[in-house]
C-alpha positions as CSV (number, residue, x, y, z in Angstrom):
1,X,-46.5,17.0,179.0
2,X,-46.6,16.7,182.6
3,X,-44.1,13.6,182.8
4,X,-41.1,15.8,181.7
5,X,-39.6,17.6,184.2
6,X,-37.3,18.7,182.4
7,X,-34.7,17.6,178.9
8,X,-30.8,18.2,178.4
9,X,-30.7,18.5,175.3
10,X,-27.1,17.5,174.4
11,X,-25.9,15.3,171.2
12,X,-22.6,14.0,172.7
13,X,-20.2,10.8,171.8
14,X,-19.0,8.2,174.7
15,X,-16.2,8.0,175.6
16,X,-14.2,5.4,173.0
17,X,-15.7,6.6,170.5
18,X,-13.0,7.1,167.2
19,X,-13.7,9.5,164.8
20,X,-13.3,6.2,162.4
21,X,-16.9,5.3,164.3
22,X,-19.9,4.5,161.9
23,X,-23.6,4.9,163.0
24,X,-25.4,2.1,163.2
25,X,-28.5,2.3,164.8
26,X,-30.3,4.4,167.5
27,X,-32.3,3.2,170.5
28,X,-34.1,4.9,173.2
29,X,-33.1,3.5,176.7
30,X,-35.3,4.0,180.0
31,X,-33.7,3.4,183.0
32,X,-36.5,3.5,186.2
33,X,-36.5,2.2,190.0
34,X,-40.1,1.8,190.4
35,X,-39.8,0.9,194.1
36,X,-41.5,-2.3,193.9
37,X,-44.5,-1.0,192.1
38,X,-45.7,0.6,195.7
39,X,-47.4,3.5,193.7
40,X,-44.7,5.9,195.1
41,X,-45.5,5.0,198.5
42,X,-42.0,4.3,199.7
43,X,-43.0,0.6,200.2
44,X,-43.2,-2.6,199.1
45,X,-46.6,-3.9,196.7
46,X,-48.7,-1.9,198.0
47,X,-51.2,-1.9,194.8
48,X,-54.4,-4.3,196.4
49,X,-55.9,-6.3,193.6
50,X,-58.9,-4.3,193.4
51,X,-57.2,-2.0,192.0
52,X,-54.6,-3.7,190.2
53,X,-55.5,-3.0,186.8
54,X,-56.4,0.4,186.7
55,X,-53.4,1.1,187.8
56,X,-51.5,-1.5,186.0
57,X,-52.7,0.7,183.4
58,X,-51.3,4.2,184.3
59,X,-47.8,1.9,184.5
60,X,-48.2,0.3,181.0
61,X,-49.1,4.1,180.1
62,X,-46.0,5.5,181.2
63,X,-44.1,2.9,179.4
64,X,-45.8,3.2,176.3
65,X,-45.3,7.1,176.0
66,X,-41.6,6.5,176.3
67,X,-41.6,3.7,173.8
68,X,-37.8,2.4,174.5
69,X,-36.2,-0.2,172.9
70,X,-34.4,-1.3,176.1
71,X,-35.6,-0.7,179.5
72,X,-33.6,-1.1,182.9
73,X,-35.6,-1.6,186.1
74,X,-34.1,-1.2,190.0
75,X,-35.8,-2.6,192.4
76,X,-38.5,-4.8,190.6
77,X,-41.2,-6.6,191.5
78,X,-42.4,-9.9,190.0
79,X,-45.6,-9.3,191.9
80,X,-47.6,-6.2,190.7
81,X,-50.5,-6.1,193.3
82,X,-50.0,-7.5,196.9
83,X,-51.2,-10.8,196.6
84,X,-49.7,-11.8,193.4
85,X,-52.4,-11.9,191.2
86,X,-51.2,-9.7,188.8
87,X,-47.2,-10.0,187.4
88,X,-45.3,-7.3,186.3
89,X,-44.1,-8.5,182.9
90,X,-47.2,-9.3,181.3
91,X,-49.6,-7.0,183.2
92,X,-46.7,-4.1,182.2
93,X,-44.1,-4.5,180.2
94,X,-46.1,-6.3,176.6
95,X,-44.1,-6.6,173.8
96,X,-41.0,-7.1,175.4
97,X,-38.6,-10.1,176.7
98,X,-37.3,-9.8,180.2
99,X,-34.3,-10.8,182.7
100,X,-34.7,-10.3,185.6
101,X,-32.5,-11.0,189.1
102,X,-33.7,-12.5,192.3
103,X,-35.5,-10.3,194.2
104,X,-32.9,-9.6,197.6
105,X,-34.8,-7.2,200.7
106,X,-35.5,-3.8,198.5
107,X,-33.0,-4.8,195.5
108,X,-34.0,-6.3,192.1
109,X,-32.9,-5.4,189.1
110,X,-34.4,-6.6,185.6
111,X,-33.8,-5.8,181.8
112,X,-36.6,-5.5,179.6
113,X,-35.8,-5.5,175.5
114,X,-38.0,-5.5,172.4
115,X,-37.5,-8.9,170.1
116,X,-37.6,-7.1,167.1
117,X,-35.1,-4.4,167.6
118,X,-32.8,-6.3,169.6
119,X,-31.7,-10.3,170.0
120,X,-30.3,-11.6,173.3
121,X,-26.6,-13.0,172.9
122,X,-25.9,-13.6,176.2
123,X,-26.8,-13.0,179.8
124,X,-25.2,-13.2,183.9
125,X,-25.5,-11.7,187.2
126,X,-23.2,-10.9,189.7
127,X,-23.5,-10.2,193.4
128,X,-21.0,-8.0,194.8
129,X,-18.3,-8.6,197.6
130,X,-18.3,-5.9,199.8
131,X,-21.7,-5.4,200.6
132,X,-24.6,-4.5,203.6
133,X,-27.2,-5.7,201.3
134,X,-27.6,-8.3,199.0
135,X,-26.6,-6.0,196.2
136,X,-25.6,-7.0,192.7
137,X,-26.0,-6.3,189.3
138,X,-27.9,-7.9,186.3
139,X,-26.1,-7.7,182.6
140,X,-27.6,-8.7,179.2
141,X,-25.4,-8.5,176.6
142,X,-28.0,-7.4,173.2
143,X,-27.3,-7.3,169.4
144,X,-28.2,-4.0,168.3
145,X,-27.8,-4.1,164.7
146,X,-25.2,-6.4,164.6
147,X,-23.4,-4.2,167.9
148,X,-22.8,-6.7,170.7
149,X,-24.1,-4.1,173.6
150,X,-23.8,-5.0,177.3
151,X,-26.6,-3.1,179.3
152,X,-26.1,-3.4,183.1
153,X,-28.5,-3.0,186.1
154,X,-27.8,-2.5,189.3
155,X,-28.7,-1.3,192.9
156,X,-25.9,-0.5,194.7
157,X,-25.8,-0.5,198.7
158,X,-28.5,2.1,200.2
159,X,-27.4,2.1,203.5
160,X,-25.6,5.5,203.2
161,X,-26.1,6.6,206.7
162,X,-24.2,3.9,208.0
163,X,-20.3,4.0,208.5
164,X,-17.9,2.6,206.2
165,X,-20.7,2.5,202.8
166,X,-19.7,4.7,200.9
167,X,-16.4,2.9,200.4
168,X,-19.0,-0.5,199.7
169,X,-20.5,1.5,196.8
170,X,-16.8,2.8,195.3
171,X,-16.0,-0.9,195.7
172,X,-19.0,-1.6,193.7
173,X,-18.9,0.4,191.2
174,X,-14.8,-0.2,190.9
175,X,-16.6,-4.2,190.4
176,X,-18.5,-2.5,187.5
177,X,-15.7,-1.3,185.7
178,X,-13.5,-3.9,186.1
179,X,-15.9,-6.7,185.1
180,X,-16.7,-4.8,181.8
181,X,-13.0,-3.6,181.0
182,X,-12.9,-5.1,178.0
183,X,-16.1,-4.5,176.4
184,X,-16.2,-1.5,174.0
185,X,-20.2,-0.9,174.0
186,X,-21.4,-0.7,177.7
187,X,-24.5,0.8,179.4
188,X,-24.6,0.7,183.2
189,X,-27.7,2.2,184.4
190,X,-29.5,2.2,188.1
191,X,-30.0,3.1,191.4
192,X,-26.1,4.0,192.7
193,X,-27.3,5.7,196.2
194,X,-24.6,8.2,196.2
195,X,-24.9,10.7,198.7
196,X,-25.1,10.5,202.5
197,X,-29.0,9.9,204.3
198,X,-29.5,10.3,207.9
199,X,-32.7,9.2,209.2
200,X,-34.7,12.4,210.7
201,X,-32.2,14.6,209.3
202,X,-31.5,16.2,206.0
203,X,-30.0,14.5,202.8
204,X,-26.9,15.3,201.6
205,X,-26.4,15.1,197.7
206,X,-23.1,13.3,196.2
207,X,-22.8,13.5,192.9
208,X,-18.7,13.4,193.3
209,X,-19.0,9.7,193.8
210,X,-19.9,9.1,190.2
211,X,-16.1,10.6,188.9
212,X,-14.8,6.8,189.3
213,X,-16.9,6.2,186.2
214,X,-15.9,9.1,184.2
215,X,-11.9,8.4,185.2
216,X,-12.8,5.5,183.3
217,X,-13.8,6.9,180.2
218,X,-17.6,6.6,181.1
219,X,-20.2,9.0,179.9
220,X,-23.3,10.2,182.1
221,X,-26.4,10.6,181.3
222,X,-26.9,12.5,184.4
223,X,-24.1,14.9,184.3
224,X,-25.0,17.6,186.3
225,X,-26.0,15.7,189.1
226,X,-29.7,16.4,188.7
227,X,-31.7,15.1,191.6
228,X,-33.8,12.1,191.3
229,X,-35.3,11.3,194.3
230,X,-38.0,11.7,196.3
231,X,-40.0,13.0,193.4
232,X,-41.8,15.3,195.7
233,X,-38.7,17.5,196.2
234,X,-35.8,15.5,193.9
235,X,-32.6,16.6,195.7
236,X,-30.8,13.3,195.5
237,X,-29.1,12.2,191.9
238,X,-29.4,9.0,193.3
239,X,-30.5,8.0,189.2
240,X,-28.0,7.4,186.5
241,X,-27.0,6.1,183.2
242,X,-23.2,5.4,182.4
243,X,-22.1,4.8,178.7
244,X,-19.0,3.5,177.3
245,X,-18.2,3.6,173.1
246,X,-21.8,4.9,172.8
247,X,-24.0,8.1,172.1
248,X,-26.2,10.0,174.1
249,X,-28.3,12.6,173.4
250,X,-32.3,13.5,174.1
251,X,-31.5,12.9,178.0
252,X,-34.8,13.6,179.9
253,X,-36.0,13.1,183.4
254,X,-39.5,12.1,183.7
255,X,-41.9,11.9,186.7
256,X,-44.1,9.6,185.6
257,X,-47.1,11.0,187.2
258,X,-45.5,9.7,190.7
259,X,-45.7,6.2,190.3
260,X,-42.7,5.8,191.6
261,X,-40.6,7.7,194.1
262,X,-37.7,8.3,191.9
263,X,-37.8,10.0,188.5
264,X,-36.7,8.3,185.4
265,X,-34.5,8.8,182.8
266,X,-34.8,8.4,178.9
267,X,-32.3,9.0,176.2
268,X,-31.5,8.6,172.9
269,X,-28.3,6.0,172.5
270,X,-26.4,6.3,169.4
271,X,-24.5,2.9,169.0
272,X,-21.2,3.1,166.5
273,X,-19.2,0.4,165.2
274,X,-15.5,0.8,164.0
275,X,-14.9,0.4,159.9
């Protein structure tokens, strides 16, 4: 299948889970940045309506050959073609409830879930701080088999070439952990920008700045730092998902036939309750 790069094929526990944990139900999770639906042009909306639903198709494809329970979208786009005619969430994402964030410059960040495999308990958003961007995260907190489950999605600040971001996105992701301290089933999944871009220059990878999660007790989906961007040449594990009390395993990175310029991941969640 062309869409898998490539699978880890692991069958680990999250952090927090007790060996007094009980299974209660599995769930495939798909995080994605689709970059605005620009057909992994780099740009914003660049699908014309002519066009719109042929390849509003090859999106809903991708989607569908996944089948996730949950899915977790950076930088959405209510829009799918450029002048609007199309939306995302019907033209897309059928069969499935959304909430979704403002849209802020390149970051938007949106939770798609299936009705009949999970119910919506409760929902907020959260801008952060210390920022460049208008960054933030959007949370839903979902009933998974009577679980309470927070999923998270966020874009965190992408102007890495600048002076002084890095520390923005450690403050960020510190705002992460912090605001979901006491919550013992979490999955925090996006577009962290880790790593260091210099315009005309070379990238340079970062996967280090993801160890404030794991000092935390979080688990990662990408764990080896696997690169996720640009999907041409993926150098940059700009990608991740972050698990706290929950299991992972069937981790996969997917190009999606280049609809996007970042790969996506899918896995397998486990989600445990104590006796």
């Amino acid at each position: 299948m062309r869409n898998i790069i490539f699978a880890v094929a692991v069958a680990c526990v999250a952090a927090g889970c007790a060996t007094k944990q009980v299974e209660r139900a599995q769930i495939r999770f798909l995080h994605w940045s689709v970059s605005h639906f620009s057909d992994g042009t780099y740009s914003v909306a660049s699908i014309p309506d002519s066009e719109g639903r042929a390849m509003a198709e090859k999106y809903a494809k991708f989607i569908s050959s996944v089948d996730a329970d949950v899915v977790g979208i950076s930088e959405y786009g209510e829009n799918f073609t450029t002048n609007g005619s199309m939306k995302s969430a019907t033209a897309i994402f059928k069969g499935y409830e959304k909430a979704a964030g403002p849209a802020k410059g390149d970051v938007c960040n949106a939770i798609f879930f299936r009705p009949g495999k999970v119910t919506k308990i409760d929902d907020r958003e959260v801008f952060f701080e210390r920022h460049f961007e208008d960054t933030y995260y959007k949370a839903v907190k979902l009933s998974v088999s009577g679980v309470p489950v927070w999923f998270v999605q966020t874009h965190l600040d992408s102007n890495t070439y600048l002076s002084g971001h890095r520390k923005d996105r450690e403050d960020q992701m510190k705002k992460l952990i912090e605001d979901f301290k006491d919550e013992p089933y979490v999955v925090i999944a996006g577009d962290f920008r880790v790593g260091v871009r210099i315009p005309g220059k070379r990238c340079f990878p970062a996967p280090e700045e993801y160890k404030v999660f794991e000092k935390a007790g979080y688990e990662l989906a990408n764990c080896f730092g696997t690169g996720t961007y640009p999907v041409d040449s993926p150098i940059q594990p700009l990608d991740n998902v972050l698990l706290k009390g929950i299991g992972i395993s069937e981790v996969r990175f997917l190009d999606a036939d280049r609809l996007s310029d970042h790969l996506a991941i899918s896995c397998l969640l486990t989600i445990y309750s104590g006796k």
